[in-house]
C-alpha positions in Angstrom: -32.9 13.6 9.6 -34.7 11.3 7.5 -38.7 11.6 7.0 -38.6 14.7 9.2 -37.7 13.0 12.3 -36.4 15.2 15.0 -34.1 14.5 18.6 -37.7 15.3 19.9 -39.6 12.3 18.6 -37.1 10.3 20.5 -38.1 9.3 24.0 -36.8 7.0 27.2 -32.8 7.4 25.9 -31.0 6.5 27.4 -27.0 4.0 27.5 -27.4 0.4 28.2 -24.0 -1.4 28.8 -23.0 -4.9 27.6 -20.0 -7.3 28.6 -18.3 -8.7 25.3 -14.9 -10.2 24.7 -12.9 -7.4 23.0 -9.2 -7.3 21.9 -7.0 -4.2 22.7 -3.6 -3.6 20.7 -1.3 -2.1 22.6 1.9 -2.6 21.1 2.3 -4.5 17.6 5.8 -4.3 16.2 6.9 -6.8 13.2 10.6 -6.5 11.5 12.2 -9.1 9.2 16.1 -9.7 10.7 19.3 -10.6 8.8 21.2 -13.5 10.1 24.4 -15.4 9.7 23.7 -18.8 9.8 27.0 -21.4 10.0 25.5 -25.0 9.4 22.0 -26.0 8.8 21.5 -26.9 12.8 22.6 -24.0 13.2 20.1 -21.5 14.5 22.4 -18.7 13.5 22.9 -15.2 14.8 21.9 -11.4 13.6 24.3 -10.2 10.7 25.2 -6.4 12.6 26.5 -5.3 9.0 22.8 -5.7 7.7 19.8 -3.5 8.5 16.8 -4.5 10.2 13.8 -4.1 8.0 10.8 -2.7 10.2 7.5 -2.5 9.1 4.7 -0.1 9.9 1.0 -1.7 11.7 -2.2 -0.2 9.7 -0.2 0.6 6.6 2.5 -2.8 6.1 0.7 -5.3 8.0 -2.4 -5.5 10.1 -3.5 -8.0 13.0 -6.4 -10.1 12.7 -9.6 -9.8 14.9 -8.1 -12.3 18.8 -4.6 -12.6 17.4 -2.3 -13.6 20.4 0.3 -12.0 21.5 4.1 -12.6 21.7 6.4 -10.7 23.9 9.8 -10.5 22.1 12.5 -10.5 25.1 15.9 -11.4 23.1 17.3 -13.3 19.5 16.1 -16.3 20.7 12.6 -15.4 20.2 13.3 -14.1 16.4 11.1 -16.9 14.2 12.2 -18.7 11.2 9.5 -18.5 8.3 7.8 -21.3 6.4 5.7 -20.9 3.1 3.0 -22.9 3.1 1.2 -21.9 0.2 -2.8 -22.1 0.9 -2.9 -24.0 3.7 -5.9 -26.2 2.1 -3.9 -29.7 1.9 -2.8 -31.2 5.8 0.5 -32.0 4.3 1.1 -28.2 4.1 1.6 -28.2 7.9 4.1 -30.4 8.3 7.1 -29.6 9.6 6.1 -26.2 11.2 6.5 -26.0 14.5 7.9 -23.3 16.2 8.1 -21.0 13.0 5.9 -18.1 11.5 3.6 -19.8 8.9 3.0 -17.4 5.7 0.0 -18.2 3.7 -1.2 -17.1 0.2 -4.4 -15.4 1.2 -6.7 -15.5 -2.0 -10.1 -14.5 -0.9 -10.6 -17.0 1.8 -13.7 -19.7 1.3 -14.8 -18.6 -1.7 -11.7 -19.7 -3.7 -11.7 -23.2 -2.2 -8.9 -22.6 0.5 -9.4 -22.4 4.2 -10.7 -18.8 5.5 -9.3 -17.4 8.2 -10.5 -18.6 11.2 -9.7 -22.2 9.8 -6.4 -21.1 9.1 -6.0 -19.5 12.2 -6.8 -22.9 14.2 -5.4 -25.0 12.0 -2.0 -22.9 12.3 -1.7 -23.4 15.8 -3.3 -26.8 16.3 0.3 -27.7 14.3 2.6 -26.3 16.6 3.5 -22.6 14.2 4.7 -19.8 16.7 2.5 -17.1 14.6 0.7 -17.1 11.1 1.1 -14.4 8.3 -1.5 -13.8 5.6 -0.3 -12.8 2.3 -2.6 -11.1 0.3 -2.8 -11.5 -2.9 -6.4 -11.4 -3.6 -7.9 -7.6 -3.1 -7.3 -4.1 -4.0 -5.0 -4.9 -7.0 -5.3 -1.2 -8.0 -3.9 -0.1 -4.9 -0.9 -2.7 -4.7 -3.1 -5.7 -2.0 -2.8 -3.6 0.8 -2.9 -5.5 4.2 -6.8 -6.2 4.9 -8.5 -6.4 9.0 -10.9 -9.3 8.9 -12.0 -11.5 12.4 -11.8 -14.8 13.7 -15.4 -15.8 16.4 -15.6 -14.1 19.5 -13.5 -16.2 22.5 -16.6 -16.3 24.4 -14.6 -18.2 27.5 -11.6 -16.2 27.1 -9.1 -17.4 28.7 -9.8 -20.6 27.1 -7.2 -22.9 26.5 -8.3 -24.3 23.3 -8.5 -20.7 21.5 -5.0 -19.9 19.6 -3.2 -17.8 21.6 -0.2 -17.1 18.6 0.1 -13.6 16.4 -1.6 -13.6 13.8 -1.9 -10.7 11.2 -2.0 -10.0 7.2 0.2 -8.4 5.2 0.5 -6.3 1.8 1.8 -8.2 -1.0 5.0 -6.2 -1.0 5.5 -7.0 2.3 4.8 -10.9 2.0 7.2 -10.8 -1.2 9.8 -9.6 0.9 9.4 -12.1 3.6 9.3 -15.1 0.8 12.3 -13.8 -0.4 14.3 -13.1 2.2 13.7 -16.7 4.6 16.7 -18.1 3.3 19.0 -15.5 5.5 16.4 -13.5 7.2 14.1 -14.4 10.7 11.1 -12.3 11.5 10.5 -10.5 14.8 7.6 -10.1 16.7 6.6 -7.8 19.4 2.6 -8.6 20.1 0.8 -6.9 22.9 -2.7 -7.5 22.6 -4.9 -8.1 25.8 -8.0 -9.6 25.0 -10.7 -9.4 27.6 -14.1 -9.0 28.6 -15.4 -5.1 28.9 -18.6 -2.9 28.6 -19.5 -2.0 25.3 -21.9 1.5 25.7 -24.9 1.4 23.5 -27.4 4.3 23.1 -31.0 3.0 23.1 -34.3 4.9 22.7 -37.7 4.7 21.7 -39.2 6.1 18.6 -42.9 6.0 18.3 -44.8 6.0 15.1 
């Protein structure tokens, strides 16, 4: 240990507990969907002679820090996808209710569009069923893999005016394919991801010196 300190020159240890609002993924499933679509009111039906394309969690996509869930039951809850490139101008969100929002994710703040939590809020204050980060910012040598960042702690949770919609990132292969496929393709969502207050163990002690 460093400067010679020893478990002996530790005293009182001992585990204190804290309540905090933590998020718990249970299930998190995301496939894109070929459809057959007949007219443009129409909201179309799965094409059986195409393949589903399923993604894997930690590898393809990852959820961000309170994302909601969505508890797929049947086709209607399949979800058209929108671009909306950034997100930075309000005209961007027109238009997108009830559909997964995919946004160019360049670095967040620092590149002059909205960071997450902005786009998070911003996403769901406009009616979008989920949101979808593409990113296209970081790890260029390693192909933008998806990248686990937070939104703030729902202190009140439940609180009705926190998002309660998926929300996750995705590689850039990943977000190309979804981009490229919106024309005859929906995406499917299976979200379970209780979010709750529980006891967070910490070990405290006393080091004297």
């Amino acid at each position: 240990l460093e400067q010679g300190m020893y478990a002996k020159d530790i005293s009182e240890a001992h585990i204190e507990e804290y309540p905090v609002v933590m998020f718990n993924p249970k299930n998190v499933e995301v496939s894109l969907v070929p459809y057959i679509f007949n007219g443009p009111l129409d909201v179309g039906v799965p094409n059986p002679l195409s393949p589903i394309i399923e993604y894997r969690h930690a590898v393809d996509f990852v959820i961000q820090g309170y994302s909601g869930s969505l508890h797929w039951s049947n086709n209607m809850d399949d979800l058209e996808t929108v671009n909306i490139g950034d997100g930075r101008d309000n005209s961007d969100y027109e238009g997108i209710g009830g559909k997964a929002v995919i946004v160019r994710w360049g670095g967040g703040s620092s590149s002059g569009a909205p960071g997450n939590s902005e786009l998070f809020f911003k996403a769901w204050e406009n009616g979008a069923a989920a949101i979808i980060l593409h990113n296209q910012a970081n790890g260029a040598q390693i192909n933008y893999p998806p990248i686990f960042k937070s939104s703030p702690l729902p202190e009140r949770w439940p609180d009705s005016s926190y998002p309660d919609i998926p929300f996750f990132m995705v590689s850039k292969d990943m977000g190309d394919d979804i981009n490229r496929l919106q024309s005859d393709h929906k995406i499917r969502l299976n979200f379970d991801i209780p979010i709750g207050e529980t006891n967070l163990n910490v070990v405290v002690g006393e080091i004297k010196g």
